[in-house]
Backbone bond lengths (Angstrom), bond angles and torsions (degrees), N, CA, C in turn:
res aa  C-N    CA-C-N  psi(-1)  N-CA   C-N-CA  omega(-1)  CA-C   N-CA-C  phi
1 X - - - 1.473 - - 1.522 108.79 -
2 X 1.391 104.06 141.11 1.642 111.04 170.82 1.120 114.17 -43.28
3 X 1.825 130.39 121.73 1.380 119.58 -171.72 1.654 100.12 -63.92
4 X 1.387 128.22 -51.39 1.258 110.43 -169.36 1.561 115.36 -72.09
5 X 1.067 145.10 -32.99 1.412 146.83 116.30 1.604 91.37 14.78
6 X 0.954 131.39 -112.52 1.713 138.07 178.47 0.896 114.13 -19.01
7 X 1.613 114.43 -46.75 1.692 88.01 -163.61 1.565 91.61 -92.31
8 X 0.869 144.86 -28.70 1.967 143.43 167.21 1.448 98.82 -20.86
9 X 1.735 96.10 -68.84 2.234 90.84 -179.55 1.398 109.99 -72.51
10 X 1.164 108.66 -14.40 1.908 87.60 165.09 0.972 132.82 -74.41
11 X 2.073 116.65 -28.60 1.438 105.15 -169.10 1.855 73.89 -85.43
12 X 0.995 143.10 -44.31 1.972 135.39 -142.09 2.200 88.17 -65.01
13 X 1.160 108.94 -24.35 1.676 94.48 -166.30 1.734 88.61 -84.30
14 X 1.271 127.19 -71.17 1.647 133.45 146.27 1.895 99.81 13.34
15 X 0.836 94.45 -118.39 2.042 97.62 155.45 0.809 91.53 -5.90
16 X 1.454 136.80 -98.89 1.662 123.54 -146.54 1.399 132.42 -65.14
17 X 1.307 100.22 -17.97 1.584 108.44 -175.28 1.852 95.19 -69.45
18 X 1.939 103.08 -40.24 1.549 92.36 -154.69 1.180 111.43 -55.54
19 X 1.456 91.11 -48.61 2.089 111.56 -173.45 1.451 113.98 -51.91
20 X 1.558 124.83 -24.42 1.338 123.13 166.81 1.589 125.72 -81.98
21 X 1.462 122.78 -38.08 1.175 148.96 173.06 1.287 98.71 -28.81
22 X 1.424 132.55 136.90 1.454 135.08 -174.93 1.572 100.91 -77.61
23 X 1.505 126.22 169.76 1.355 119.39 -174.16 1.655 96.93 -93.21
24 X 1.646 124.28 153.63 1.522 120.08 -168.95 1.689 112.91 -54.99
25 X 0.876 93.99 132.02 1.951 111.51 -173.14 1.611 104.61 -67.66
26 X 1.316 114.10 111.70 1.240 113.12 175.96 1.682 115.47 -74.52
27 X 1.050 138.69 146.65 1.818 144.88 -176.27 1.313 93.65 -61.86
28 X 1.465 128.52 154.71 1.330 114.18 -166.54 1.866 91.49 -111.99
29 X 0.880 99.74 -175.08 2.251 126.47 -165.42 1.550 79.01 -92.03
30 X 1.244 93.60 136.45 1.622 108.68 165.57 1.860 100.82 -118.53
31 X 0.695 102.20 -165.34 1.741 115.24 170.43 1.749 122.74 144.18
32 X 1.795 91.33 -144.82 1.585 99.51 176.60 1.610 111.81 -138.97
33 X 1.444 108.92 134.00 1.439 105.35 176.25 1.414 110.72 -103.02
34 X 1.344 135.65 -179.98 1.198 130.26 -164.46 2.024 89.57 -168.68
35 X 1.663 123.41 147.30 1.162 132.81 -149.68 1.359 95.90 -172.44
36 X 1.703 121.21 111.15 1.506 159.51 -169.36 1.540 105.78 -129.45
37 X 1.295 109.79 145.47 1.153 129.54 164.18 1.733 105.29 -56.92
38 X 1.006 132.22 157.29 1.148 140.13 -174.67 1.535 121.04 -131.50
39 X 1.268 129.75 122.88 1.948 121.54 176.27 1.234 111.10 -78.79
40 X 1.615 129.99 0.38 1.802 106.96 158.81 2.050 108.57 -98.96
41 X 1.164 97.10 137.16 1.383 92.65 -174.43 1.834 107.02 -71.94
42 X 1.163 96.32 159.13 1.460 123.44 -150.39 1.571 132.85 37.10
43 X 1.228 100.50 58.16 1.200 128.79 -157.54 1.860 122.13 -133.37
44 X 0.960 122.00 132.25 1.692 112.17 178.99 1.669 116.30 -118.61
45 X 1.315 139.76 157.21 1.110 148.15 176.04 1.483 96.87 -84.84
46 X 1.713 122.09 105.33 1.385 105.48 -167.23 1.231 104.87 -120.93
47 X 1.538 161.23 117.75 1.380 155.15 -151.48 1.609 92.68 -120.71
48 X 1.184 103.57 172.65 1.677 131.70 -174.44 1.565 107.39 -179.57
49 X 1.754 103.11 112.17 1.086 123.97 176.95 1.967 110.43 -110.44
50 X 1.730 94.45 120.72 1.922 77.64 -173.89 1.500 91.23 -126.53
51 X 1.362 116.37 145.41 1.516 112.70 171.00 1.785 107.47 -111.18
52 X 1.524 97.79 154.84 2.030 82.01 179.66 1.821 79.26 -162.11
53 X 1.271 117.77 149.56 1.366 143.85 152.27 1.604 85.29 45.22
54 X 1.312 123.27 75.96 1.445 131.08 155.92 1.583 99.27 75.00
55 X 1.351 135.25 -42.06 1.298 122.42 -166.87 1.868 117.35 -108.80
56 X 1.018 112.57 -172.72 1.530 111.59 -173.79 1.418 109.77 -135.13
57 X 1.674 119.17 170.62 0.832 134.12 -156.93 1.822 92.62 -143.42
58 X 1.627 97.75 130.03 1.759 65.86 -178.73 1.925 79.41 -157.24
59 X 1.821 101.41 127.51 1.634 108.51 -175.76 1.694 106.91 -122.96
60 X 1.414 113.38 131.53 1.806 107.33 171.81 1.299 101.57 -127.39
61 X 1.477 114.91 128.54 1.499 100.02 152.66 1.668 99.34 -165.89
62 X 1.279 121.96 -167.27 1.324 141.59 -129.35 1.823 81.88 -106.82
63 X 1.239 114.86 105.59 1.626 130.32 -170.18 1.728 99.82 -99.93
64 X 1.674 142.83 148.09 1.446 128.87 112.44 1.150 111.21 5.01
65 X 1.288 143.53 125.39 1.827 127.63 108.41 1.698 102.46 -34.22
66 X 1.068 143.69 -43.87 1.598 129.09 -159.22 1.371 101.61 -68.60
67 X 1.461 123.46 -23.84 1.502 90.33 177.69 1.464 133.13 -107.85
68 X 1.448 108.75 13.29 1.443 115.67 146.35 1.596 127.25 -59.86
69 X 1.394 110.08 113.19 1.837 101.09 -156.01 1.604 70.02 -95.31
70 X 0.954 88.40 167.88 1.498 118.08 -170.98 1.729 151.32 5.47
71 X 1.399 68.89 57.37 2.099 114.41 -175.88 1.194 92.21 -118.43
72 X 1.378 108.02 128.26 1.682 142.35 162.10 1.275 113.44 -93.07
73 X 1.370 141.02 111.42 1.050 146.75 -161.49 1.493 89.44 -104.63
74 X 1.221 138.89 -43.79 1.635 125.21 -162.30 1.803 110.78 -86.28
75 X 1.363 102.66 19.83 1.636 97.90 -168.03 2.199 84.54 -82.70
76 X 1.206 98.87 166.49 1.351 81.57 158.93 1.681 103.08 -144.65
77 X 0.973 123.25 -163.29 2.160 131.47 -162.38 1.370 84.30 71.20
78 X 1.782 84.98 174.35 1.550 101.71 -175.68 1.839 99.88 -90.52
79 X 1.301 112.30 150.27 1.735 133.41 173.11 1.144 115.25 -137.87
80 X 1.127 100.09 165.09 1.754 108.69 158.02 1.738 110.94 -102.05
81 X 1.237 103.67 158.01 1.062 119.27 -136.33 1.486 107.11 -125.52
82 X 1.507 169.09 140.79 0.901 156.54 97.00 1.817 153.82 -83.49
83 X 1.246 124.49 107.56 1.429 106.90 -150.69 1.268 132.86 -144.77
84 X 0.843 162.17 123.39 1.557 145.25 -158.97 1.641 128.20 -111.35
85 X 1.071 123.68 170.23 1.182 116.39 -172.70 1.925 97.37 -130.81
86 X 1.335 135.65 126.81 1.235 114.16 161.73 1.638 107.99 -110.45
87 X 1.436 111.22 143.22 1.486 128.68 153.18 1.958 111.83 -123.85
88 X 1.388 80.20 179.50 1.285 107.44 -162.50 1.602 103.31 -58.84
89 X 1.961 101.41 -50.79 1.486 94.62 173.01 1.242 121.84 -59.84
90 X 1.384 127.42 -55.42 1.331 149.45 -170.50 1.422 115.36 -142.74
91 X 1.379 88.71 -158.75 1.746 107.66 -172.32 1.800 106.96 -158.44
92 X 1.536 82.16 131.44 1.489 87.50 172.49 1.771 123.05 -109.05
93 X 1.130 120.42 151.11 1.293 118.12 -162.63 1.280 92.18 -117.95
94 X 1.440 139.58 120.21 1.763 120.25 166.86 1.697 107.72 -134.36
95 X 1.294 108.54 144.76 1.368 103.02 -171.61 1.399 96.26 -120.15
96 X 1.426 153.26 171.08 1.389 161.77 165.41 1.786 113.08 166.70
97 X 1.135 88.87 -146.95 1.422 87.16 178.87 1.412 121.11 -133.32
98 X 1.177 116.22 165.78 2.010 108.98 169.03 1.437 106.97 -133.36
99 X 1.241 101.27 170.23 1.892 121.94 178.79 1.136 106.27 -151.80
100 X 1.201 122.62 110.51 1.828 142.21 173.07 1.229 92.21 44.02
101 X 1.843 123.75 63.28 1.331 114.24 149.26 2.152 98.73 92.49
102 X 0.678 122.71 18.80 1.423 119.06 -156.48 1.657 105.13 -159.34
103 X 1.105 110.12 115.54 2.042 114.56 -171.60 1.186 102.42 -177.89
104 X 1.709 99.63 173.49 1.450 140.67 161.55 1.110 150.50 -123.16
105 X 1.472 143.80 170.93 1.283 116.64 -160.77 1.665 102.49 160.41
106 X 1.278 121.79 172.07 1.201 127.51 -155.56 2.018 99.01 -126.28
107 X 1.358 96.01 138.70 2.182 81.50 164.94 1.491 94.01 -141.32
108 X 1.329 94.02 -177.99 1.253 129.02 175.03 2.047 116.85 -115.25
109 X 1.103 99.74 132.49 1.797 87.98 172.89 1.269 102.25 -139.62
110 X 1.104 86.68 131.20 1.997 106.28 -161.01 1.891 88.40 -109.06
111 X 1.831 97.99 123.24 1.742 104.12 163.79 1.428 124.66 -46.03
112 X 1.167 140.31 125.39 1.464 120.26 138.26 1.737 124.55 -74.33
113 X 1.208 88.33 108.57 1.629 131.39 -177.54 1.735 103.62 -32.83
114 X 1.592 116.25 -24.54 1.626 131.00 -173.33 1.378 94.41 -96.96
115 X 1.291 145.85 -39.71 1.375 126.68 -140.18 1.653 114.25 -83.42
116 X 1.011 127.42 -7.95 1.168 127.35 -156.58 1.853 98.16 -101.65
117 X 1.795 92.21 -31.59 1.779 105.16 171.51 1.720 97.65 -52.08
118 X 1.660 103.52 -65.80 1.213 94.48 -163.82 1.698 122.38 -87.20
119 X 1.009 99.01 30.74 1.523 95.33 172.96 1.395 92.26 -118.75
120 X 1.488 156.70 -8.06 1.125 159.69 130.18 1.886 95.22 -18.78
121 X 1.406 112.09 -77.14 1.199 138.85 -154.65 1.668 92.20 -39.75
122 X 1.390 102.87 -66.11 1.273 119.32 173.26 1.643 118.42 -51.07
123 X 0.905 126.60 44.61 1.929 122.49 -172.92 1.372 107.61 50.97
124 X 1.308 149.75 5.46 1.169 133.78 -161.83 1.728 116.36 -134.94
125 X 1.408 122.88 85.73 1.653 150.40 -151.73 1.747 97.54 -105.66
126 X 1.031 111.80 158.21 1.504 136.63 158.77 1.422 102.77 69.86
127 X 1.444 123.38 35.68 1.581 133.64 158.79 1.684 103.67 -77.39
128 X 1.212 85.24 115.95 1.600 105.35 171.38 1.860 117.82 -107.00
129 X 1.552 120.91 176.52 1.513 98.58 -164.34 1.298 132.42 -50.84
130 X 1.877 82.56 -39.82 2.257 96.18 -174.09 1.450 81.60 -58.21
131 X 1.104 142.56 -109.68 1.649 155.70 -154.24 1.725 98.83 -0.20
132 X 1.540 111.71 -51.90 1.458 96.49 -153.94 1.554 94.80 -105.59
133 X 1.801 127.60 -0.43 1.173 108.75 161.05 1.632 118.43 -62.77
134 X 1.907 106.10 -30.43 1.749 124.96 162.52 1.400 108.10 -24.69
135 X 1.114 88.13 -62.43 1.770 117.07 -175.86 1.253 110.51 -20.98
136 X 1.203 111.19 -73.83 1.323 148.85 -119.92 1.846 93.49 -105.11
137 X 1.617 102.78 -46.10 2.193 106.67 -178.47 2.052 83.84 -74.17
138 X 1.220 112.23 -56.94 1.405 112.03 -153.44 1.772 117.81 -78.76
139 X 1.653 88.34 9.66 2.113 106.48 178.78 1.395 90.75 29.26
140 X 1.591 98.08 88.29 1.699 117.06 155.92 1.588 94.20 -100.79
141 X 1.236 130.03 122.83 1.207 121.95 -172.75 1.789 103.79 -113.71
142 X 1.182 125.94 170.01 1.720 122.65 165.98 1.522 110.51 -48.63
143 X 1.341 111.94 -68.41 1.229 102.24 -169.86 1.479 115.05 -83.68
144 X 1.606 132.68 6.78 1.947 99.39 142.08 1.170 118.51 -63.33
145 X 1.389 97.33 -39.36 2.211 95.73 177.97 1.274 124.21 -49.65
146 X 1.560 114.59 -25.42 1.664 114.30 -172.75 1.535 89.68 -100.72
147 X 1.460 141.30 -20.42 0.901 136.95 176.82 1.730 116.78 -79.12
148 X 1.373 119.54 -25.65 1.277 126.27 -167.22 1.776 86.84 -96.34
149 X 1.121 109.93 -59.18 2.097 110.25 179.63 1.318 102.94 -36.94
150 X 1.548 131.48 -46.00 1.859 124.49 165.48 1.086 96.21 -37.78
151 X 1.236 122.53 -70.10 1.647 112.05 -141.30 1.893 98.98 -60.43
152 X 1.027 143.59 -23.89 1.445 139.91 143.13 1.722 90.68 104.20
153 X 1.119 117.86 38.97 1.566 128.38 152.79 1.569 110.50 -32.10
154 X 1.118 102.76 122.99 1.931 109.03 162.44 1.839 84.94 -91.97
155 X 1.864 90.12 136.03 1.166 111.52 151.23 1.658 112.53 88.45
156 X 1.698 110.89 2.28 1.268 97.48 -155.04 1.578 89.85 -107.77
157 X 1.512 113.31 101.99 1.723 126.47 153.87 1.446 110.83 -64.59
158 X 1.555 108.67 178.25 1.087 145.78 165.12 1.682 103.51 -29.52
159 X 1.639 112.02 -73.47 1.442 117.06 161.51 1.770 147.80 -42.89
160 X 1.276 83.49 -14.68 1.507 92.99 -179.46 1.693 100.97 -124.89
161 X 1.331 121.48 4.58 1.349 133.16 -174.77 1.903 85.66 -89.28
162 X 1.641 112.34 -47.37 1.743 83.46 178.04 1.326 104.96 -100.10
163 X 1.287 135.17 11.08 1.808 113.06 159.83 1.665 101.22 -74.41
164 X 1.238 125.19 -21.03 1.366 123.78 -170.29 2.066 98.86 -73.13
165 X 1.004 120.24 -19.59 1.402 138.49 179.02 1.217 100.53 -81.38
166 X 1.321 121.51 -84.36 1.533 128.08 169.16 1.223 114.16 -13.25
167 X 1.173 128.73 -47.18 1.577 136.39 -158.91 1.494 117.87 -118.57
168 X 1.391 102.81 5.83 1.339 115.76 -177.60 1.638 113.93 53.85
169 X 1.414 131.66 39.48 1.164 116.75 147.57 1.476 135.55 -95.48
170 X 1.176 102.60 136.02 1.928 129.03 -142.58 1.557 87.42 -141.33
171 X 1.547 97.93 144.73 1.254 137.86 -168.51 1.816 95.85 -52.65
172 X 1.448 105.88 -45.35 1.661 94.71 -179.33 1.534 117.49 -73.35
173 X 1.416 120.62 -25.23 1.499 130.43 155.35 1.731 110.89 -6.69
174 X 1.917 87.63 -72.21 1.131 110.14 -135.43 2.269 79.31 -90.06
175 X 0.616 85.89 -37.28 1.697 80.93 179.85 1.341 115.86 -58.20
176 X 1.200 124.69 -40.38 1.262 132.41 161.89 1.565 131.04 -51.89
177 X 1.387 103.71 -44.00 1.293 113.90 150.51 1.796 146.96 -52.52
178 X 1.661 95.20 -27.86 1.514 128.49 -178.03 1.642 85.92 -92.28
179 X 1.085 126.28 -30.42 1.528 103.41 -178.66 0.882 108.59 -81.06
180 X 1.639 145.63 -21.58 1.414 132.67 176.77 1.589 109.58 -84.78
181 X 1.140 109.31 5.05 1.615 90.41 -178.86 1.292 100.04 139.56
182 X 1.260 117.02 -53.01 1.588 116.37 -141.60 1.998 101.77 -75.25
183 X 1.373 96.32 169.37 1.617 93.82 173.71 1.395 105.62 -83.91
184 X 1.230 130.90 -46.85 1.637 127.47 -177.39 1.568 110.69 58.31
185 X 1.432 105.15 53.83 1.827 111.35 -163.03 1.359 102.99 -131.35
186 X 1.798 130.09 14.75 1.189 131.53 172.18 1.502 122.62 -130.24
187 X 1.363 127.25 122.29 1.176 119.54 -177.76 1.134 139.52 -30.16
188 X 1.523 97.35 -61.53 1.345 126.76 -175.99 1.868 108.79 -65.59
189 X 1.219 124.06 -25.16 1.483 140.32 176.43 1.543 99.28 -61.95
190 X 1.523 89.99 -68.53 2.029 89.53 -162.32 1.464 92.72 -78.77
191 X 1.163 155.96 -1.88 1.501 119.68 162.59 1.889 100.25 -101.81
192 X 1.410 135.14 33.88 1.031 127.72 142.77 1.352 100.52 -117.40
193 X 1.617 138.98 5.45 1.305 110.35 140.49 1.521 127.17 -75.75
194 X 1.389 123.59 8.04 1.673 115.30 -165.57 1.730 81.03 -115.98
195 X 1.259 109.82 -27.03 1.459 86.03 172.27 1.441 139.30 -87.03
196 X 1.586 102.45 -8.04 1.872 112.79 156.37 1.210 109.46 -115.24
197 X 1.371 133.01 42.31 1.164 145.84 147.75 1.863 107.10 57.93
198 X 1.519 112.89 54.37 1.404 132.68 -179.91 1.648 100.12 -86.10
199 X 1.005 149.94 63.13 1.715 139.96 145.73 1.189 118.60 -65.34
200 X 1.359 90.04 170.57 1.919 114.83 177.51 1.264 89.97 -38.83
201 X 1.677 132.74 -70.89 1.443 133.04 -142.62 1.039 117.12 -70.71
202 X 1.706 117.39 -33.56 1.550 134.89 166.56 2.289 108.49 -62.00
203 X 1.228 110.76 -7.71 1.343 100.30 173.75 1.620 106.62 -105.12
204 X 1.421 108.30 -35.81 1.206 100.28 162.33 1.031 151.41 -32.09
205 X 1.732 101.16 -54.08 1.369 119.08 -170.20 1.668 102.43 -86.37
206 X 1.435 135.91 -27.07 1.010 146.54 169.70 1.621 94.74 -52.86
207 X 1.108 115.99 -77.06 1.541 114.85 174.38 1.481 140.14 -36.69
208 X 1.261 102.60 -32.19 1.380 105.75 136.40 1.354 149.29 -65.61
209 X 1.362 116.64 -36.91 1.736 107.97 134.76 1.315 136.43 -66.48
210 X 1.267 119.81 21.25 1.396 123.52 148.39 1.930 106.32 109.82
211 X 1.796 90.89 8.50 1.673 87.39 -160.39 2.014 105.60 -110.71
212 X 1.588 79.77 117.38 1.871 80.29 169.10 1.459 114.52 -122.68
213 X 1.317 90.40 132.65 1.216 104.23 -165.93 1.385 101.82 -134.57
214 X 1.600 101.82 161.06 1.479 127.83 173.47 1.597 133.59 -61.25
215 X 0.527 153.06 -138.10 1.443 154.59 -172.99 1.723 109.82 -118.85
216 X 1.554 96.36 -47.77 1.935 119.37 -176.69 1.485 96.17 -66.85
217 X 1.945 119.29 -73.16 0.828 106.33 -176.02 1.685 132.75 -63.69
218 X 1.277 107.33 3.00 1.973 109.78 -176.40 2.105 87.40 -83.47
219 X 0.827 117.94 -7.72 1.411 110.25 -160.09 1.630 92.00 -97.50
220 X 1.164 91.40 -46.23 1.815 103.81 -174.36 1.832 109.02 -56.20
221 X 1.152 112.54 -45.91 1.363 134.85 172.70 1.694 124.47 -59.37
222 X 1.314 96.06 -34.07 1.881 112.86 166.35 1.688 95.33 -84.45
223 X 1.085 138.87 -57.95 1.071 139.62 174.11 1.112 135.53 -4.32
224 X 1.688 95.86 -85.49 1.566 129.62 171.97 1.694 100.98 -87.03
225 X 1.230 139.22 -33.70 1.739 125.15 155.34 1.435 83.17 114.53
226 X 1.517 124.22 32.73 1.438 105.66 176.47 1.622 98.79 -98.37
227 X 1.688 101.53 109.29 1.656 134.49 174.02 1.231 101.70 -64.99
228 X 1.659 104.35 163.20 1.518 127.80 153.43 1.415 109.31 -43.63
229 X 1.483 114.31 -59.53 1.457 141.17 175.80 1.673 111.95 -34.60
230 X 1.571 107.19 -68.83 1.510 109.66 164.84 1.575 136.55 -34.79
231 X 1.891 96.71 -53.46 1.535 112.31 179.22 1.495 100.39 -80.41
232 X 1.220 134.00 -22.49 2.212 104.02 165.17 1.226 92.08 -81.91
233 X 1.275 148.51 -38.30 1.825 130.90 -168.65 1.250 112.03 -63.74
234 X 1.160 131.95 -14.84 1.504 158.82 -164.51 1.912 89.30 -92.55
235 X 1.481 103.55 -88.09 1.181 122.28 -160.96 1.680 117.49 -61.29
236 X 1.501 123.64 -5.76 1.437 167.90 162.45 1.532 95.60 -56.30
237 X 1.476 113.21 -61.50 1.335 128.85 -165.83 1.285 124.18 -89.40
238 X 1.672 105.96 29.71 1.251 139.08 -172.43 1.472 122.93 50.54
239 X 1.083 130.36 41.78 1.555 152.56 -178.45 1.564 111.63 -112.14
240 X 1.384 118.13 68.80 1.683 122.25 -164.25 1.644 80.11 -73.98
241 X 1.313 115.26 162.16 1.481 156.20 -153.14 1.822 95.70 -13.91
242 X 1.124 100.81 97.25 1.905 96.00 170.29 1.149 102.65 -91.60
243 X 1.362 119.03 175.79 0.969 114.92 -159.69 1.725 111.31 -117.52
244 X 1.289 122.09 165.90 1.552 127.27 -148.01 1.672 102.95 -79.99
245 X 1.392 104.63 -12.41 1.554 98.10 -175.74 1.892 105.52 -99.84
246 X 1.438 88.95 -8.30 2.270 102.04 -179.80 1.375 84.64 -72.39
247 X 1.377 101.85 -57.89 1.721 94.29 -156.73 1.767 125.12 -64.98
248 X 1.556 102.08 -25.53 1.585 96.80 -179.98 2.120 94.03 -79.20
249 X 1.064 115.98 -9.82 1.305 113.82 -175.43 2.009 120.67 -93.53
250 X 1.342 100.19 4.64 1.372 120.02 -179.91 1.595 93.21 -101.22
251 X 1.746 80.38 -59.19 2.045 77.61 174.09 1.601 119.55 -39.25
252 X 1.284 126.41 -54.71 0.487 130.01 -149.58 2.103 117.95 -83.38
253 X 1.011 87.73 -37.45 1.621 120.76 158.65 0.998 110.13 -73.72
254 X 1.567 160.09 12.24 1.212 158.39 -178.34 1.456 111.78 37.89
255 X 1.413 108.94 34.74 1.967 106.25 175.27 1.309 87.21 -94.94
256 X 1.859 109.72 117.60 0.890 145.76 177.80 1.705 116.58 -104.98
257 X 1.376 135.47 150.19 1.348 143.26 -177.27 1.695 93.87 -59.40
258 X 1.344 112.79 -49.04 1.908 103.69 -170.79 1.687 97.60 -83.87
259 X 1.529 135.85 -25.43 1.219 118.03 158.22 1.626 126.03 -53.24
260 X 1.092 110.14 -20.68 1.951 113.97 -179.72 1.541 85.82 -101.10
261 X 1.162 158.53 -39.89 1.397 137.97 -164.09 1.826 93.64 -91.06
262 X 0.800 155.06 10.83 1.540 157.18 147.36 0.808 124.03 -64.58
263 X 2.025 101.04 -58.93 1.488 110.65 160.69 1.536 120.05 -44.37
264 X 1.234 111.35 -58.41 1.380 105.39 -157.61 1.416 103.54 -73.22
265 X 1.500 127.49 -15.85 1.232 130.99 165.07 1.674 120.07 -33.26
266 X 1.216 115.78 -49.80 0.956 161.19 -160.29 1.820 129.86 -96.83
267 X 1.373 74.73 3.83 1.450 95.82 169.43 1.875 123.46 92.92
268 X 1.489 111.30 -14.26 1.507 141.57 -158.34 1.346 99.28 -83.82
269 X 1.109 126.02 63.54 1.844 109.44 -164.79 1.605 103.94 -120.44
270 X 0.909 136.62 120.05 1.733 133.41 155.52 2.354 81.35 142.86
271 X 0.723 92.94 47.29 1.608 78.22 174.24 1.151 112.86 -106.75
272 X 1.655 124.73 169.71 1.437 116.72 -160.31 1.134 97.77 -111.78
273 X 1.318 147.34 -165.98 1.130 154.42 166.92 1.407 116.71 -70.51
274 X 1.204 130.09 -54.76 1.403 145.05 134.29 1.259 100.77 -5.15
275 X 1.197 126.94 -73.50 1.281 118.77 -150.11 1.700 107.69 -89.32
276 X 1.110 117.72 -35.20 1.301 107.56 169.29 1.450 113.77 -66.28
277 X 1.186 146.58 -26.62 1.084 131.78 162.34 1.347 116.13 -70.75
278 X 1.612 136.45 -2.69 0.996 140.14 172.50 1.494 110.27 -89.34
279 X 1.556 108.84 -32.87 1.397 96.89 160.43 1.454 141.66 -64.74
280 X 1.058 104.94 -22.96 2.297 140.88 171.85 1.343 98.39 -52.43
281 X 1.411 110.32 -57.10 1.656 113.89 -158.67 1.384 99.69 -95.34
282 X 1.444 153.16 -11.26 1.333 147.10 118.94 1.439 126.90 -42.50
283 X 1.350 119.78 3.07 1.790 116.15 178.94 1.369 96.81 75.80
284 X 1.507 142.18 30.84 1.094 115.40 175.83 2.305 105.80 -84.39
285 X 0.915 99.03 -178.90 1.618 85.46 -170.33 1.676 97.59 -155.58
């Protein structure tokens, strides 16, 4: 055979082996699961305890019953138990036991060896094991990632792809938000609006007391708890439209509607906003 002839199918078979070759198999998460009755119906109290390089990892919250494959929830006495969970990253295998719905037990979660290809595919690179064992308790699946990468987020990696899970922000979240106005175009924004509870309905209703605001200040305003409710008790107290940086700063100062009616009790009457919060931050009382 033609020597170069040969070596052509050697490096093209070479090539083929690599491109087929599975990607290196990571050791899988061992640990402890843990299983509570739960207060939303059809629902379980589901824990996951993982230990790795001296420290731990440890997640509980309110799971499906549907995606325990083959766990019977209506058996009742105590059993042993075996059952799995599949996601996109992996799969967990856990065996232990239950009593009227309520147990423990140990698993295993074995990588899928593809996901990290295809979550690449999807905009989303430099997932390493902890990240996609994340993955895997908090069902980051391919398609929220190709579904959340539409929504055209500044800033939103791998890491903020599962706090965006955690916190339940979803493509209709953020659409809802774009309909009132707002840009809703930063990661770090919409998962500190789900965590002071900033929605569509919360700008609305702000907007109806007369207040538009920014993105920074709607956060500032969930924050400190300055309500619709606050700004007419405020504006009641003859203070027509104050302004959005007085009010998170009353909040914040505890100048309260019965702190200005005390004052004026008291003889203190014609003061500005300014100044009663200048009295707050001097100890006045």
């Amino acid at each position: 055979m033609n020597f170069r002839l040969a070596l052509g199918a050697l490096g093209l078979l070479v090539s083929t082996i690599c491109t087929t070759l599975p990607a290196h198999a990571v050791e899988p998460y061992k640990g402890s699961w843990s299983m509570l009755k739960s207060q939303e119906a059809g629902k379980v109290r589901f824990g996951l305890t993982h230990r790795l390089h001296g420290g731990h990892s440890q997640h509980e919250s309110d799971w499906p019953v549907n995606v325990f494959q083959g766990l019977d929830l209506s058996t009742s006495g105590k059993r042993d138990v075996a059952f799995s969970i599949a996601r996109d990253a992996g799969r967990f295998d856990c065996e232990g036991y239950l009593k009227e719905g309520e147990g423990a037990g140990i698993f295993t979660f074995t990588f899928d060896n593809d996901f990290v290809k295809r979550m690449a595919s999807a905009g989303f690179t430099g997932i390493d094991e902890n990240q996609q064992f994340a993955m895997a308790v908090h069902d980051v699946s391919v398609e929220y990632a190709r579904t959340m990468k539409a929504e055209k987020v500044a800033g939103l990696d791998s890491e903020k792809l599962i706090a965006f899970k955690i916190f339940d922000v979803t493509p209709q979240f953020i659409r809802e938000l774009r309909a009132e106005g707002l840009s809703a175009a930063e990661a770090d924004k919409l998962i500190a609006f789900r965590v002071h509870g900033v929605s569509s309905a919360i700008v609305r209703e702000l907007r109806s007391a007369g207040l538009e605001l920014d993105e920074t200040m709607l956060i500032a305003f969930r924050v400190h708890d300055v309500s619709p409710e606050f700004v007419r008790k405020i504006e009641d107290l003859g203070f027509p439209k104050p302004e959005a940086q007085q009010l998170v700063a009353m909040r914040v100062h505890d100048v309260t509607p019965e702190f200005i009616t005390d004052l004026r009790a008291r003889g203190l009457k014609n003061l500005s906003i300014d100044q009663l919060i200048n009295l707050r931050v001097h100890g006045i009382e």
